[in-house]
N, C-alpha and C positions, 0 to 999 in steps of 0.2 A: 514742580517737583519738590518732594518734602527735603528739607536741608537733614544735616546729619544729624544735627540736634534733634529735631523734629523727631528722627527717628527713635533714634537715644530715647527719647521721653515713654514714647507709643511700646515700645520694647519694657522699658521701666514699668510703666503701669499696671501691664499684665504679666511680668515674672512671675510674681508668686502664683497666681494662678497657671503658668504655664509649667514650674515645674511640681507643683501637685499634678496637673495632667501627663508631666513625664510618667512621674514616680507610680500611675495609674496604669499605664500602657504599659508598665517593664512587670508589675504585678500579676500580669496576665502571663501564663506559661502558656504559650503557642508555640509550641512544637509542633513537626506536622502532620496534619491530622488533629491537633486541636487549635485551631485558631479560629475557629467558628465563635466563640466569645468574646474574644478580642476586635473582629471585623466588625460583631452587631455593636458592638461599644462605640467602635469610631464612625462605623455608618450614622447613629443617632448621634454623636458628636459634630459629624457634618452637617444632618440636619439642622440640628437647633442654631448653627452658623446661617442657614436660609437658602444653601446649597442644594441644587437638584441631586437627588444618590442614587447609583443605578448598582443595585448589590446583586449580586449571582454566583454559582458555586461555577466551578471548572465544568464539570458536566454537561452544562447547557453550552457550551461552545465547542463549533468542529473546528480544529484548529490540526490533529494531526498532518493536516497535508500542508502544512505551511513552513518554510524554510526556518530553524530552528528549535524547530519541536521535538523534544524529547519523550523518548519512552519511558514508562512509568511502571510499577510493580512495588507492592507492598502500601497502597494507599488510595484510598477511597473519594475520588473527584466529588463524590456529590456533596461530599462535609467541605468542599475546600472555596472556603466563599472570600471573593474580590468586591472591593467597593469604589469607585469612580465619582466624583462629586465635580460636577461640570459650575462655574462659576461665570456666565455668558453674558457680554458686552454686546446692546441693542446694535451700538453701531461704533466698530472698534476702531482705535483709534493706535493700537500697535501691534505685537504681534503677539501669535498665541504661543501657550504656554503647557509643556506637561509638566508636573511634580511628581515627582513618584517613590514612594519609599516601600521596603516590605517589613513586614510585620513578626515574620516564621521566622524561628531561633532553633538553635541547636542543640541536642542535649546538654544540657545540666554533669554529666558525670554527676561520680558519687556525691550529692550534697554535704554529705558529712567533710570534704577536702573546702567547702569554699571557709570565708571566715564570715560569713552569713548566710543565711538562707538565702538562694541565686535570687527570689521572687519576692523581695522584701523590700528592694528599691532602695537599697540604706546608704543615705549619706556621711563620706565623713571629709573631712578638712577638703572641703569645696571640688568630690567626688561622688558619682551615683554609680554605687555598684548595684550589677544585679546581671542575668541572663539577658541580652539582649539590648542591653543600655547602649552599647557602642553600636553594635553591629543588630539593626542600625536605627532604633526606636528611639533614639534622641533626636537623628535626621530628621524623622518624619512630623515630631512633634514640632521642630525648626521651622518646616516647612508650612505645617497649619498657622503657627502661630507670627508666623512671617508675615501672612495674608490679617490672620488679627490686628498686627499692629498697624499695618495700612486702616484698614478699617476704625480702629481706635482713632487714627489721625483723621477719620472723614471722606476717606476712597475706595475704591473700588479696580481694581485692575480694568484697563482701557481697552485690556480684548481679550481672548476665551482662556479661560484656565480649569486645566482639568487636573485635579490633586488624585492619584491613583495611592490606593493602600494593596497590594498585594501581599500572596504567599506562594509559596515553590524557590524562591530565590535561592533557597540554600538547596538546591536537589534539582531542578530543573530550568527552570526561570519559565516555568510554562505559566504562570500566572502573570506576569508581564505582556508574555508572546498573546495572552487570551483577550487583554484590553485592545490590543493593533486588531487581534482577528473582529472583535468587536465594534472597530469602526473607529477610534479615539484618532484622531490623530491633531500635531499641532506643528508652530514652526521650527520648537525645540523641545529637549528634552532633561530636565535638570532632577539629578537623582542625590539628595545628599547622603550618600555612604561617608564614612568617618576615613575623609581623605588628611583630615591633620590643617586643614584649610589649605592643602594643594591643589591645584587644578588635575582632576582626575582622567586625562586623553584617553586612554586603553590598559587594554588588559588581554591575559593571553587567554589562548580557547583549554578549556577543561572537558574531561572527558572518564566519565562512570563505567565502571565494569562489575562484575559478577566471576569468579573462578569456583567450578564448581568441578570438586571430584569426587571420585565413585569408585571405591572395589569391595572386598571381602576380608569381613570383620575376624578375627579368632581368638582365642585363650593366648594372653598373652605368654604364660608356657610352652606354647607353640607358636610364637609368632612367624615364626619363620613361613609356616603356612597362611599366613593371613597377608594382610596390606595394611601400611600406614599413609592413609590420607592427610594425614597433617603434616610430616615432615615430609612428603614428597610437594604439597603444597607449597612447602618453604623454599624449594628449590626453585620454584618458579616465581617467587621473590625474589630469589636473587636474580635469576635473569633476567627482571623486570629492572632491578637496579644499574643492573648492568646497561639494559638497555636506555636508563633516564640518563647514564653520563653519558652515551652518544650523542644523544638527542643534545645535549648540551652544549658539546663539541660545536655540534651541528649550525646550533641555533647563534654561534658567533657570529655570522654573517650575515643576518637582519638588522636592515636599517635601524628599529626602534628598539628590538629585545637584546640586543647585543650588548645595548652597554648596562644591561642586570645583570649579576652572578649567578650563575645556575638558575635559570628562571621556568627551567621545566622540573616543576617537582614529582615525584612518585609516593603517593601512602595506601600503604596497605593498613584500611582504616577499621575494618570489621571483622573477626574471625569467628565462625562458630565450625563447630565439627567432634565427631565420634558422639559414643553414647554411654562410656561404661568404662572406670579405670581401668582396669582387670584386661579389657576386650581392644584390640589391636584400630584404630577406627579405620571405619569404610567409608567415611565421608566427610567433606570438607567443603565448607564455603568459606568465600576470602572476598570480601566487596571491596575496592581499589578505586582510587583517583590516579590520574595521570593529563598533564598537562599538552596538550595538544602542541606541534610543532610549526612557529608561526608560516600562515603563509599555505601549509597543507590542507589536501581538501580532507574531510573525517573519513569517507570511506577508504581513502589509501591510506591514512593514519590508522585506523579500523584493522587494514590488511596486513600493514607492516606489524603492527603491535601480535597480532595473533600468529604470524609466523614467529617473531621472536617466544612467544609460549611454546608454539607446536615444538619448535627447536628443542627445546628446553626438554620437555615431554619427552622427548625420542629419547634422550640419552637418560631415561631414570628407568628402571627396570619394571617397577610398580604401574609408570604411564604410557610406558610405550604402547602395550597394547588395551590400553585404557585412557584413552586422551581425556583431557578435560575440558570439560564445556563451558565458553568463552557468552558471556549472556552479557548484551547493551542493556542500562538502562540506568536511568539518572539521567546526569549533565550528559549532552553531546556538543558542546557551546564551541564555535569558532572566534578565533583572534576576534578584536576589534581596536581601532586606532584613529580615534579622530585627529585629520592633519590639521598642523598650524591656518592661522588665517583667518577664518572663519567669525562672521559679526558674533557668532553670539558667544565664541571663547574672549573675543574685545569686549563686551558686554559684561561679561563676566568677574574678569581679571578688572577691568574699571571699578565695580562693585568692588573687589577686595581691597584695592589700592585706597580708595577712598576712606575704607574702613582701617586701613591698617597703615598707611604711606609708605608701604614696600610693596613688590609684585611678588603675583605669587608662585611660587614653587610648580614645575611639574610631579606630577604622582603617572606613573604605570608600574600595575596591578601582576603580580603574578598568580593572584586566585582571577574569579569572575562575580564582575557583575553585569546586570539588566541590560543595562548602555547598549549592549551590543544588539538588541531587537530592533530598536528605533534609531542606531545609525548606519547598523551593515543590510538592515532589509527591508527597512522603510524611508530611506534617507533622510532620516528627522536628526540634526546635530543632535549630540548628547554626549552632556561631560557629568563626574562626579564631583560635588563639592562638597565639606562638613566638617565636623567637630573633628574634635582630638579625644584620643581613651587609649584604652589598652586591656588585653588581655582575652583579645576576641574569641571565642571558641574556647578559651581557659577557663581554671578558677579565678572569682575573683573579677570578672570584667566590671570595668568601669570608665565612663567618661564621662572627662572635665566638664564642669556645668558655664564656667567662664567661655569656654569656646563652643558650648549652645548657644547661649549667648548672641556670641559675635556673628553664629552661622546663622542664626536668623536674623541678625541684623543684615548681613552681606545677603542673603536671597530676598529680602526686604527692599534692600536698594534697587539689586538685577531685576527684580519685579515691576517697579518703577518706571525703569530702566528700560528693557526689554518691550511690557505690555501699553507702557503709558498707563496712566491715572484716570477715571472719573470719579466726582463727586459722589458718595454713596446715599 
């Protein structure tokens, strides 16, 4: 086994190389639907590592029948390319390994609010800002070059390791769910999102919707004869929120969510609607997140959420006899919660200790990530570990290059650790 030193060194040598390769991969705006440039980048980046890479867009895989699968609308599978880079020990000697990070970032908002262009990768006093730096393109970069510095020292991981780059994370996780339908499988699953270098157990289930309303537009000198789709839309926010503090009540009583503060959230994240100042609007859409109630299965969470609309609906005079159309699609993601105990959270937490001489911290999630495909439906353990930043989804995202760093020094060890060593 390499000492820490050792490691320390093998880490040292290729930094600078490792973060021109950040500053390369946060350059790339893959949002979704463009991450097709970004994929063939790290696809030939795994190459020229001597990695087998099995690259494919969503479209070639049947996966809709499989537990976790989200419905999709507004994007085009056949652009939406995953790359797998299998790294296979003749005769292994520990156990195998998934890595997996994703790639897809989220809008940008107005460029003109960040204080650099999001896609510029700019460092300043021992931070990388840009789109995407945190969440979570510095993980993944941690994660390749975790495997470099083994390599630099003269090894090889001792049994299969299969480094996943995916995209969908932010809208479905169906690029995740498409490598399991794929065949991928190992004896864990280590995803670095930017848990702060917490051990990342769970996270609660998320869940996309669509509000869509309909009536008859008029001169707003008449509106009295017409309908407004946007402010009766608003009322059905409210009773959305109304309906996130119960769920909150509610959610007091679970063993693990319980001790979050309001950990079920509700955003009403997208609005478009009407067509014409002047003209009263006749149409509204409202795209919503809402955070799933641990524990429930979707389609009763599904049921209950839409009563609480219908409800709503009945008492506006514009919806009553015009309901609104309640459309799935995006995230449909269930809780997930890896329980204590488990060798390879001991594996893990060993890795941190070593690197740090504290234990570390739990982290559960009130967004989502991946975790949940490879522990609640393939029973593959799977925790999140990674850097520290800030500003995810904001202007301005950025994280610490000090705790890339350290995050690939700590999966470097668990590497070690977990897969065993051969000479390369």
């Amino acid at each position: 086994m390499l000492t820490s030193s050792e490691l320390d060194q093998a880490i040292a040598a290729s930094w600078d190389r490792q973060l021109d390769w950040l500053k390369t991969l946060v350059g790339f705006p893959s949002q979704r639907g463009l991450e097709g440039p970004c994929q063939d980048w790290i696809a030939a980046a795994f190459r020229t590592r001597g990695w087998s890479v099995d690259r494919y867009v969503l479209s070639d895989v049947d996966m809709e029948h499989l537990p976790g699968h989200s419905p999709v609308r507004d994007t085009d599978y056949g652009q939406a390319v995953q790359v797998v880079a299998a790294i296979r020990a003749p005769q292994p000697v520990g156990r195998s390994l998934i890595l997996q990070g994703h790639v897809d970032v989220v809008p940008t908002g107005p460029e003109a609010m960040w204080s650099a262009p999001p896609y510029d990768a700019t460092v300043v006093e021992g931070k990388l800002f840009g789109r995407g730096a945190c969440d979570m393109k510095a993980g993944v970069c941690a994660m390749v070059f975790a495997l470099d510095a083994l390599r630099h020292a003269g090894y090889l991981p001792g049994s299969d390791v299969y480094v996943q780059s995916v995209t969908e994370e932010e809208s479905t996780g169906n690029g995740a769910l498409s490598t399991l339908a794929r065949g991928y499988r190992a004896d864990a699953c280590l995803i670095p999102e930017p848990t702060g270098h917490c051990i990342g157990r769970g996270q609660i289930g998320v869940m996309w919707f669509r509000l869509s309303v309909r009536g008859k537009p008029a001169h707003v000198a008449e509106s009295e004869q017409g309908t407004n789709a946007i402010l009766s839309t608003y009322r059905l926010i409210e009773a959305l929120q109304a309906f996130t503090r119960d769920l909150n009540e509610r959610v007091k009583t679970h063993p693990r969510f319980s001790g979050l503060t309001a950990p079920i959230k509700f955003n009403a994240g997208k609005i478009r609607g009407g067509d014409w100042a002047s003209s009263t609007p006749a149409w509204c859409e409202l795209d919503c997140r809402i955070a799933v109630l641990p524990g429930m299965s979707l389609e009763a969470f599904r049921q209950e959420l839409a009563d609480v609309v219908m409800r709503a609906a009945g008492a506006d005079p514009f919806l009553a006899p015009n309901p609104p159309e309640i459309i799935w699609h995006g995230f449909q993601a269930e809780d997930y919660v890896l329980e204590p105990g488990s060798a390879f959270e001991a594996t893990m937490r060993e890795a941190h200790r070593t690197a740090t001489g504290a234990e570390a911290r739990e982290w559960l999630f009130t967004g989502v990530t991946d975790s949940r495909f490879y522990g609640r439906y393939y029973d593959i353990p799977s925790l999140c570990y990674g850097p520290a930043g800030g500003q995810m989804h904001g202007f301005d995202e950025y994280v610490e290059l000090e705790s890339v760093r350290h995050t690939t020094r700590v999966i470097a060890d668990f590497i070690q650790r977990w897969c065993g060593l051969r000479r390369a």
